[in-house]
C-alpha positions as CSV (number, residue, x, y, z in Angstrom):
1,X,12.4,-3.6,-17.2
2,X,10.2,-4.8,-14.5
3,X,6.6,-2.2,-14.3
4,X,5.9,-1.5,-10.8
5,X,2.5,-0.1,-9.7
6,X,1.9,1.1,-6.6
7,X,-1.7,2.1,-5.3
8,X,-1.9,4.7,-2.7
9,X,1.8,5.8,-3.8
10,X,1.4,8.8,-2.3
11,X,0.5,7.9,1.4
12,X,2.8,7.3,4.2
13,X,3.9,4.0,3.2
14,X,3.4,4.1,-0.5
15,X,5.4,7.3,-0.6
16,X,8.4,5.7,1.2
17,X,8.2,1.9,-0.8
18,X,8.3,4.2,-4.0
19,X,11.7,6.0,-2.5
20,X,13.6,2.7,-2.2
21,X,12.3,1.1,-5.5
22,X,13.3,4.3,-6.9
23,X,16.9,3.7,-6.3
24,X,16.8,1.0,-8.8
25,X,16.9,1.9,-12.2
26,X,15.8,-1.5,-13.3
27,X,12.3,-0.7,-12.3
28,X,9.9,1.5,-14.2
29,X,7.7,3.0,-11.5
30,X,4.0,4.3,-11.5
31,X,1.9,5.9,-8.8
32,X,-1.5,5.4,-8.9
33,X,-3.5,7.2,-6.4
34,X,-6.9,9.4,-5.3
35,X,-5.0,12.9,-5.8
36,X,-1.8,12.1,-8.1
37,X,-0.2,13.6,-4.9
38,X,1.8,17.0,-4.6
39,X,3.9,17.5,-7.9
40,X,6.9,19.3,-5.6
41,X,6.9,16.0,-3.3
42,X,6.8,13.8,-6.8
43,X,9.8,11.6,-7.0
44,X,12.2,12.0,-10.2
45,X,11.5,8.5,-12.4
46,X,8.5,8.1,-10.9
47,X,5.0,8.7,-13.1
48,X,2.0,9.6,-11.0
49,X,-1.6,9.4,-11.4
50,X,-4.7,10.0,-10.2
51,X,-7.9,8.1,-10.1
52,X,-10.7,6.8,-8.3
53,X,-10.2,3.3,-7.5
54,X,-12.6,2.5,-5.9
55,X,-14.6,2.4,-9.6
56,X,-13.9,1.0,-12.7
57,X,-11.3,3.4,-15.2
58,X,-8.2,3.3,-17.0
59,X,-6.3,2.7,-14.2
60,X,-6.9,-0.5,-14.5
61,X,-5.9,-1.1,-17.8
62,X,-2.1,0.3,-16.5
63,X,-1.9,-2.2,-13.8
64,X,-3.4,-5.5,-15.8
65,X,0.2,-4.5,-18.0
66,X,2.1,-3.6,-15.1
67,X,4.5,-7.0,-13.5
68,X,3.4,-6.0,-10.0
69,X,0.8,-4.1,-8.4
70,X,1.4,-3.1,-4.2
71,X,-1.1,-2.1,-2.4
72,X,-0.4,0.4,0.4
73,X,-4.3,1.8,0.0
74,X,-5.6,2.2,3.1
75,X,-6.7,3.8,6.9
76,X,-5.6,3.2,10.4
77,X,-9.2,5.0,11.7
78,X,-12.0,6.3,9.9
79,X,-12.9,9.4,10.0
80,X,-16.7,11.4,10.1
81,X,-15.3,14.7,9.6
82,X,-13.1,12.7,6.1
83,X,-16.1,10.5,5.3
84,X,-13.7,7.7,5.2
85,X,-14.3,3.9,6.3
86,X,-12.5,0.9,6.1
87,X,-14.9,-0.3,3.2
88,X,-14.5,2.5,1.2
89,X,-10.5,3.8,1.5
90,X,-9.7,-0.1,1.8
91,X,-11.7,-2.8,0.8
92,X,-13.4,-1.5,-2.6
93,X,-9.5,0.0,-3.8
94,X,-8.1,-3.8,-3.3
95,X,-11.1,-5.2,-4.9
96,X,-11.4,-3.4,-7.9
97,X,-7.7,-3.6,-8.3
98,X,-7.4,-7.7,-8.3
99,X,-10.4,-8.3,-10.4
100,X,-8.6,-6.0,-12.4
101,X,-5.4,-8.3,-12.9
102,X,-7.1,-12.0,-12.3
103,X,-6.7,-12.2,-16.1
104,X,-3.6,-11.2,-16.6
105,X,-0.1,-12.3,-15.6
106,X,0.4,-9.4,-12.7
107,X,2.1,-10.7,-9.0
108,X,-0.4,-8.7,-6.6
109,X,1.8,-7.5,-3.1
110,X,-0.5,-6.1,-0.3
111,X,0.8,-4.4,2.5
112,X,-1.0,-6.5,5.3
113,X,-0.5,-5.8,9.2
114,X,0.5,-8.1,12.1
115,X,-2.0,-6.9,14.6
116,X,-3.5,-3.9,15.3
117,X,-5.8,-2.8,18.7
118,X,-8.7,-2.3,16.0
119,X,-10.6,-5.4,15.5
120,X,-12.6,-4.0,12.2
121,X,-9.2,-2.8,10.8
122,X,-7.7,-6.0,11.5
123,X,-10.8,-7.7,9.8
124,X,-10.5,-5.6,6.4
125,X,-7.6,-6.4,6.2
126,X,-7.9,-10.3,6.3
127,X,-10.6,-10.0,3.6
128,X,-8.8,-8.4,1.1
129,X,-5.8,-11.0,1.6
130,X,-7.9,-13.6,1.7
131,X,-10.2,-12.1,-1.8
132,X,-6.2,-12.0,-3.0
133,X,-6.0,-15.9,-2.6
134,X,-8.7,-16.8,-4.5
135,X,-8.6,-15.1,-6.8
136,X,-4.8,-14.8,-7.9
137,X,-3.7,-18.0,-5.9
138,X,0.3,-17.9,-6.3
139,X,0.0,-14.6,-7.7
140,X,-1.3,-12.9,-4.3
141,X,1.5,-11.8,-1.8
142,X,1.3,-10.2,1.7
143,X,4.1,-8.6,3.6
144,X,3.5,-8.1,7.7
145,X,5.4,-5.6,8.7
146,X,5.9,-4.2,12.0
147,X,5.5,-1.2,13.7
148,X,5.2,1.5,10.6
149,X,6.8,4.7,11.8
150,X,9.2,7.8,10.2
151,X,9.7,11.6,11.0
152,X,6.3,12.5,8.9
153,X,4.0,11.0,11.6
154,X,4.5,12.0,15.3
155,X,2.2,9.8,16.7
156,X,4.1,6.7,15.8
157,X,8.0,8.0,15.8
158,X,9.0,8.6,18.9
159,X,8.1,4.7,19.9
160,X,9.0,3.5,16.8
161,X,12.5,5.1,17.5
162,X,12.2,4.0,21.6
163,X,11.9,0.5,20.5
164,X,14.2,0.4,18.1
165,X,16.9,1.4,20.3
166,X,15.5,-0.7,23.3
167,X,15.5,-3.9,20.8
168,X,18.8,-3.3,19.2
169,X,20.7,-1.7,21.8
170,X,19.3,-2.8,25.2
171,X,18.9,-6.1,23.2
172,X,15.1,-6.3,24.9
173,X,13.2,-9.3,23.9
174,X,9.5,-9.2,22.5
């Protein structure tokens, strides 16, 4: 069986990468995030956690054994009123987590972005692929998607959908 970790499984994207790796029963699939998430949201095969990762602790002992580690930590826009930042709910997660696994045989996936209208978002981003690189070399993977949008976030749906049909109905050209 293949060990999946995911970081920040119970986000927005983690939450829905964990429902389609769920499908496949080839996979055993762990959760590792800052709550453990909301036991009645918890997916069936699925074991979820909760830890600080942005220290040292045990959860990295789980993901040095683990095949994979993806990371779907992260923030589109700090918050104040939260007390997030980029540094803290994205950088220090993805750093702790590859010097974690630079030892060990685990394939690191991080959910990277395209482009995005924040320039400091955008540059957190970079440095956590580019710490992946040196540190895991073949082992580090990015994935670019597109436009990240389902039901769960308003903000994003309704273009997500608009474009969607505009691209693959009107057959619009980007």
């Amino acid at each position: 069986m293949t060990h999946i970790v995911v970081l920040g499984g119970t986000g927005f994207v983690g939450s829905g990468i964990l429902q389609e790796l769920s499908k496949n029963s080839a996979y055993t699939l762990t959760s590792i995030s800052k709550t453990g998430g909301d036991p009645q949201k918890h997916l069936a095969g699925v074991h979820y956690e909760a830890a600080n990762l942005t220290k040292k602790g045990a959860w990295q002992t789980e993901i040095a054994k683990a095949d994979w580690v993806i990371d779907c930590v992260g923030i589109l826009r700090p918050s104040r009123k939260k007390k997030t930042s980029y540094e803290q709910n994205s950088l220090l997660p993805a750093l702790q987590a590859i010097d974690a696994i630079k030892d060990s045989k685990t394939s690191f996936l991080f959910i990277n972005a395209n482009a995005a209208p924040i320039p400091e978002y955008m540059a957190f981003k970079h440095a956590v692929a580019d710490y992946a690189d040196q540190q895991l070399d073949s082992r580090a993977h990015n994935v670019y998607p597109g436009l990240v949008y389902g039901p769960e976030r308003k903000n994003t749906y309704w273009l997500g959908r608009t474009l969607n049909f505009l691209i693959n109905q009107c057959h619009l050209t980007i």
